[in-house]
N, C-alpha and C positions, 0 to 999 in steps of 0.2 A: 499652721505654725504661729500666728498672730492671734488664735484665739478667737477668729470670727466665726460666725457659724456657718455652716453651710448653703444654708439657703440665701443668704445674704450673697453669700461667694459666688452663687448660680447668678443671683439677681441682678449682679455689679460685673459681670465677667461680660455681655456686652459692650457695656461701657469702656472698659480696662482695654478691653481689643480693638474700638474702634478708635479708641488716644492711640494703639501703638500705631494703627495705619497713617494716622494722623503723623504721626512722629518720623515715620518711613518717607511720608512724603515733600518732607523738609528737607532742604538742600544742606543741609550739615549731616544730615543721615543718608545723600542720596547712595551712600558707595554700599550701604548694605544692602538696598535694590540689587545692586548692580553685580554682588558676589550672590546674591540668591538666585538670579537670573543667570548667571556663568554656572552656580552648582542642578540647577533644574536641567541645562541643557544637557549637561556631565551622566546627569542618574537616568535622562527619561522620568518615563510614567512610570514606568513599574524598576523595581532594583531588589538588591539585596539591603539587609543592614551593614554585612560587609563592604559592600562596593559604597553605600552612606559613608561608613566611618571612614576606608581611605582617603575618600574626596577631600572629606572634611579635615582630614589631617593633612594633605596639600597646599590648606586655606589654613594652615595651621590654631584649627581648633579642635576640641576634644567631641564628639558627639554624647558623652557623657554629662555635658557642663550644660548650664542655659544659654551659653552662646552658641554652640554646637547646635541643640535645640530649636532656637530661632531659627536659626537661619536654615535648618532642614524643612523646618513648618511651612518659610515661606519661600521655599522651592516645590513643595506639594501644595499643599500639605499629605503625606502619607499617614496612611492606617496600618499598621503592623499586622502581616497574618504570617505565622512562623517565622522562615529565615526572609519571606518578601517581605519589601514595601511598597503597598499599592497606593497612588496618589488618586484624589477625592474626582481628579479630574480628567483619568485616563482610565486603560483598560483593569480591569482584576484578573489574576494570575488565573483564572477558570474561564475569562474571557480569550486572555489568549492563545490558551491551550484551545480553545474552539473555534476560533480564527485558522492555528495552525490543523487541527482536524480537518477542514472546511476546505483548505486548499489542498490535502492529501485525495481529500473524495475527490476532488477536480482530476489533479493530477498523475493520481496514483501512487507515482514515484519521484515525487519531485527533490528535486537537491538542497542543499544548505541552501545556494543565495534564493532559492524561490521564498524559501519561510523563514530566512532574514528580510526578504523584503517586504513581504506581508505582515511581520512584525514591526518594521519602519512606519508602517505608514498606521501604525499605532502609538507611534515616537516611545517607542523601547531603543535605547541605544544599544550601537552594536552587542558589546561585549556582554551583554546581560540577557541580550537575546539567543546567543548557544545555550544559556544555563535556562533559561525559558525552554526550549526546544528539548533540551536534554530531560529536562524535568518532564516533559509530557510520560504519563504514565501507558501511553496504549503506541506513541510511536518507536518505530526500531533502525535505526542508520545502518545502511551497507554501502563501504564506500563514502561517494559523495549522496548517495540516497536517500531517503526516508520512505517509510512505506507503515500503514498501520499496521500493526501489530497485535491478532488476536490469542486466546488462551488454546483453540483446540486445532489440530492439525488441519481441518480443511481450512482455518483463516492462514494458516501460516500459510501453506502449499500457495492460495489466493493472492498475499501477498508477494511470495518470489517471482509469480507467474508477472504480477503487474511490474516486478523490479527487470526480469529478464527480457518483458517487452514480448514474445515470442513464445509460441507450442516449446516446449519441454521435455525432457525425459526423468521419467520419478527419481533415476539415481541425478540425475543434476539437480534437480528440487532437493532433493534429499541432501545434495553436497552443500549446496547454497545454505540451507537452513542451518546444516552443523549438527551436533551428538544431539538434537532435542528430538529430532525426530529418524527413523530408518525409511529406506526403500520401500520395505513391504508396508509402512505404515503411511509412506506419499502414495502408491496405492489404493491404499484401503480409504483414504481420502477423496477418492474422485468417486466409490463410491457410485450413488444415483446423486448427488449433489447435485443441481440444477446449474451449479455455476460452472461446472467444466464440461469441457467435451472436448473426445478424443481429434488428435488432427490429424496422427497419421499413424502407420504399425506399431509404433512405440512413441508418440508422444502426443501431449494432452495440453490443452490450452483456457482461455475464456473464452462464457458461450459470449460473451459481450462483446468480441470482438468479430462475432461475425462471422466465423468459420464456418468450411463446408466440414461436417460430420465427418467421420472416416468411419465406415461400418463392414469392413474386409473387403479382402481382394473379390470376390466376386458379383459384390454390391457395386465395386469401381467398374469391373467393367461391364454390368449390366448396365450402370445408368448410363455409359457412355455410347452404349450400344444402343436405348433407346431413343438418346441426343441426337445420332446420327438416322436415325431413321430405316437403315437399311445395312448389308452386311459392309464391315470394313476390314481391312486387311492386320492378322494379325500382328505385323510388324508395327504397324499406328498403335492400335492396342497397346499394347508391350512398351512401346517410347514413350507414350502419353502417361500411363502410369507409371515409369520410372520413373518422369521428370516430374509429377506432381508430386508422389511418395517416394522420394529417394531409398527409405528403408526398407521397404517394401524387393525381396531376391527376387531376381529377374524368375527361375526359376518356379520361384511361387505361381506368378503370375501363370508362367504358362502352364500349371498344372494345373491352374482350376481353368483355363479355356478348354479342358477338357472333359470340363463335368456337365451332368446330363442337360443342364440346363439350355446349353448352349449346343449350335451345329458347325463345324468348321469343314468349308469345304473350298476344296482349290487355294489354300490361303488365307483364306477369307473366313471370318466369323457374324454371328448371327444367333438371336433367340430362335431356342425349337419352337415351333407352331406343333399347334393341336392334331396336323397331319401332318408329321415326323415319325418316321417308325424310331421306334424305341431301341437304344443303343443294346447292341450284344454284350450279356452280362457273363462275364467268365463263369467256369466252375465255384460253385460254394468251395468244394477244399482247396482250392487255388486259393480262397481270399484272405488274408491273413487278418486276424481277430476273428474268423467265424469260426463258430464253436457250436457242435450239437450236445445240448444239456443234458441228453438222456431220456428225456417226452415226448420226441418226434417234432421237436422246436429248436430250431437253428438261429443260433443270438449271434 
């Protein structure tokens, strides 16, 4: 505006800045300190330009004007990256979205005040920290939760499970998620995925949490049957896996203590040994699905 050149402007703009600090630190200018320091505590590190230009219209100045200006400089001074302003001396809106990632991997499913807090202690002030959190492009709130948020059904399904705390059932995944996903397709999600496994006749869980596999009713009571070492009474049997597998019909259970694998005698159950006679197999046309094809081969 004055006609100077530029390079000049570059060479002299030292200078020009260190008179204004000079200027600030005279007791006739102490109160502009003292309003940059009351609007720095106001925005935090990180803000919007919105949430700037209120402040600054409470201090009744325009952000528009060079006094507006000032005194935002030296409450940051902030670099503008779209609707934020990120100060020279706190976090950038990519830092704290990685911050907030960082305590999701911890947590899983932590709530608002956990990544309000973890944003505190980057001095984002409150109210700029929801719009921080909300902005995160991979997190999703249920409730008071948060939990990541990925693009293909087994991260969805991965997240409900860590929001639920607890084994599952695909239509309750499937309810949690909402119209983005179905039943047959929280299913089709578990999949061979390494990260789930089954916990009981109908529900499925994380393998990270340690669960005993659920591999049918006859795996349950084999292995309990080689726990014990020798025959136990089917009435144990039958309580033991109710109470572990609730969904699992009682019913069930006791139809496969009846398969060949096993000997039930007097009560009592037990793996066949290798000197077990072989149970009496009814007639083929008694057995329903067997079917002679026509070739002298009974399917």
């Amino acid at each position: 505006q004055l006609g100077v050149s530029h390079v000049h402007v570059q060479r002299q703009t030292p200078r020009a800045y260190a008179r204004l600090r000079d200027l600030l630190a005279e007791p006739a200018h102490v109160a502009v300190g003292d309003y940059a320091a009351t609007l720095r505590a106001r925005l935090g590190s990180l803000t919007q330009e919105h949430d700037a230009r209120s402040e600054l219209d409470e201090l009744g100045l325009d952000i528009a004007t060079d006094h507006g200006q000032l005194l935002l400089h030296l409450a940051g001074p902030f670099t503008p990256n779209d609707v934020w302003l990120e100060s020279a001396t706190g976090p950038t809106l990519v830092a704290a979205h990685a911050v907030l990632g960082a305590v999701v991997a911890e947590h899983k499913a932590p709530t608002t005040a956990t990544l309000h807090a973890a944003l505190t202690h980057l001095h984002v002030a409150a109210p700029v920290a929801t719009k921080v959190i909300d902005a995160h492009p991979t997190l999703r709130r249920f409730g008071d939760q948060w939990v990541r948020w990925g693009s293909d059904n087994a991260d969805k399904v991965e997240a409900v499970l860590h929001l639920l705390g607890k084994p599952a059932t695909p239509a309750t995944i499937a309810t949690t998620i909402g119209e983005e996903i179905t039943e047959q397709s929280t299913r089709n999600a578990f999949g061979n995925d390494p990260r789930f496994a089954r916990a009981t006749k109908q529900t499925w869980g994380l393998r990270e949490w340690g669960l005993r596999e659920y591999t049918g009713v006859y795996a349950e009571i084999s292995t309990r049957l080689e726990a014990a070492g020798q025959p136990v009474s089917i009435t144990a049997i039958v309580d033991e896996i109710k109470a572990a597998l609730p969904d699992v019909a009682e019913s069930s259970i006791r139809t496969y203590l009846s398969a060949p694998g096993f000997v039930v005698d007097n009560g009592m159950i037990r793996h066949r040994r290798e000197g077990d006679p072989w149970p009496k197999v009814a007639p083929l046309n008694t057995i329903r699905g067997a079917f002679h094809d026509g070739t002298g081969t009974i399917r």
